[in-house]
N, C-alpha and C positions, 0 to 999 in steps of 0.2 A: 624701393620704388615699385609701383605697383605694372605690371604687364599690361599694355593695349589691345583692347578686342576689337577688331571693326566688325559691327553687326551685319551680316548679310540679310537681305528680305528673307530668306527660307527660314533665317530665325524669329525671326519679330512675325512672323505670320506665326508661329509655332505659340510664338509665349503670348500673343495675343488670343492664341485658340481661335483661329480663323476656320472658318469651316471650309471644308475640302479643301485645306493647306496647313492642316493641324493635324496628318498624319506620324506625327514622331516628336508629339508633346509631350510625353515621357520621358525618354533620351534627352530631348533640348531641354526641359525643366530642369533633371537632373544633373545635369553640365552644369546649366546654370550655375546651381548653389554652391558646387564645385570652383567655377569662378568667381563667382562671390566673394567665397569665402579665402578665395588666393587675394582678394582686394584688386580684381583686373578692373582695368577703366574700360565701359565698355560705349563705345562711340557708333552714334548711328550716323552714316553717309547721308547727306541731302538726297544724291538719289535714289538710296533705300528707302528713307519716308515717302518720297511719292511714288513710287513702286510698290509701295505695300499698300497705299491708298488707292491706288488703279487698281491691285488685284480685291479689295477690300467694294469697290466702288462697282465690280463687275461680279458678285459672288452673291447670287441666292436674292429673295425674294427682297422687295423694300424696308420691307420691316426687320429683316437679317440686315441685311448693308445700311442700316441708321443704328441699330445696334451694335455692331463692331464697331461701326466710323467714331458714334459715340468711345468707347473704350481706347479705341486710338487717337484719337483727338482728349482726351482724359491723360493720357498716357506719357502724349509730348507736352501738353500744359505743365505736370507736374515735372518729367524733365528741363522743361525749360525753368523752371522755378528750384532747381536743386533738389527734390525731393525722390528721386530716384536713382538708382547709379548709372542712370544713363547720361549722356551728353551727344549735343548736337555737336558734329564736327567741325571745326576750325578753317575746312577747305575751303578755300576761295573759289569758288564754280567757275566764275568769268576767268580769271588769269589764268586758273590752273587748267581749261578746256581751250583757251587760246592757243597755249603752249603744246597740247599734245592733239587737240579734234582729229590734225590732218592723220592720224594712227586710225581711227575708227574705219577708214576707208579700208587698208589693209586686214585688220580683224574681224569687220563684217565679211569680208571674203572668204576668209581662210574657214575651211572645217572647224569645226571648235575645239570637237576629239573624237578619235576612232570612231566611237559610240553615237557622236552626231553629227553624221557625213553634211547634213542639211541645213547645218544652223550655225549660225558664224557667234563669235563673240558677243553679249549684248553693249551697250553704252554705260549700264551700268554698271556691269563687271568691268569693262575696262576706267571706269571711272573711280569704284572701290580700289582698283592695283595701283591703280595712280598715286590715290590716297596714301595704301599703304608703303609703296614707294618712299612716296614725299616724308611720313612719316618715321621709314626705316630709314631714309638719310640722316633726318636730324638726332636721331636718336645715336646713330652710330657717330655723330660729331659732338655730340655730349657725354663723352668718354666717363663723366662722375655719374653718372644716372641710366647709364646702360636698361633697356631693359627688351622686353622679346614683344614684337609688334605681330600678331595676326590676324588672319581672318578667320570668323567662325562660320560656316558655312556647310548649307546638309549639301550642297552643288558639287559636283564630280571636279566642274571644270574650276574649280577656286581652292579644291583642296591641298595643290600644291603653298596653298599657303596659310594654311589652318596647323592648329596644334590639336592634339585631343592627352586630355590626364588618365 
């Protein structure tokens, strides 16, 4: 059975070659094919797609941001049609943010880490660990299909739960 990737924005900005957010398309390219080629499922978060579209929608002159938005809007089309190894995730946004929102109050609080006394958790980070939370329960309950759930991410504060080969 194949390993789950949940895609951070730092990546999808990377493999989309976003400008001034495609500094380490090299390294994420080559990861990539490295996963790939392991056959990981690799699942984009709902609020990584509009996260990547805000930072895509705010980046460079009009004719730049109708260029990328084109290639990301090309990109989940063909996703959502199976034709890429990607997949839009299964997360239920309303239940699953019912269930934990009242947590954002405490995480926008707190530091995030040493490194950024200033900046608390974002919605989307905590809404990816959720994911993979929810994800790593049930995996761990399907004792015949075991398999290793991560995140891939270039972000300091998410690398407690990334893998690297």
């Amino acid at each position: 059975m194949a390993d789950i990737c949940l895609l951070d924005t730092s990546i999808l900005l990377n493999i989309l070659n976003v400008p001034n957010k495609n500094q380490e398309i090299v390294s994420v390219t080559a990861d990539f094919e490295i996963y790939a080629q392991s056959n990981c499922r690799f699942i984009i978060p709902l609020s990584v797609a509009v996260e990547v579209g805000n930072h895509i929608s705010q980046n460079g002159d009009g004719g730049t941001r109708r260029k990328i938005a084109r290639r990301f809007v090309d990109m989940m089309n063909k996703t959502f049609a199976g034709n890429l190894p990607f997949e839009i995730s299964d997360f239920d946004l309303k239940n699953e943010w019912q269930n934990w929102i009242g947590e954002f109050v405490d995480r926008a609080g707190q530091n995030k880490t040493a490194a950024k006394p200033n900046e608390g958790m974002s919605l989307t980070d905590l809404s990816i660990i959720k994911e993979y939370d929810s994800l790593q329960a049930k995996n761990t309950a399907n004792r015949s299909k075991h398999v290793k759930v991560f995140i891939w991410s270039l972000d300091s504060d998410l690398s407690a739960y990334g893998r690297s080969y």
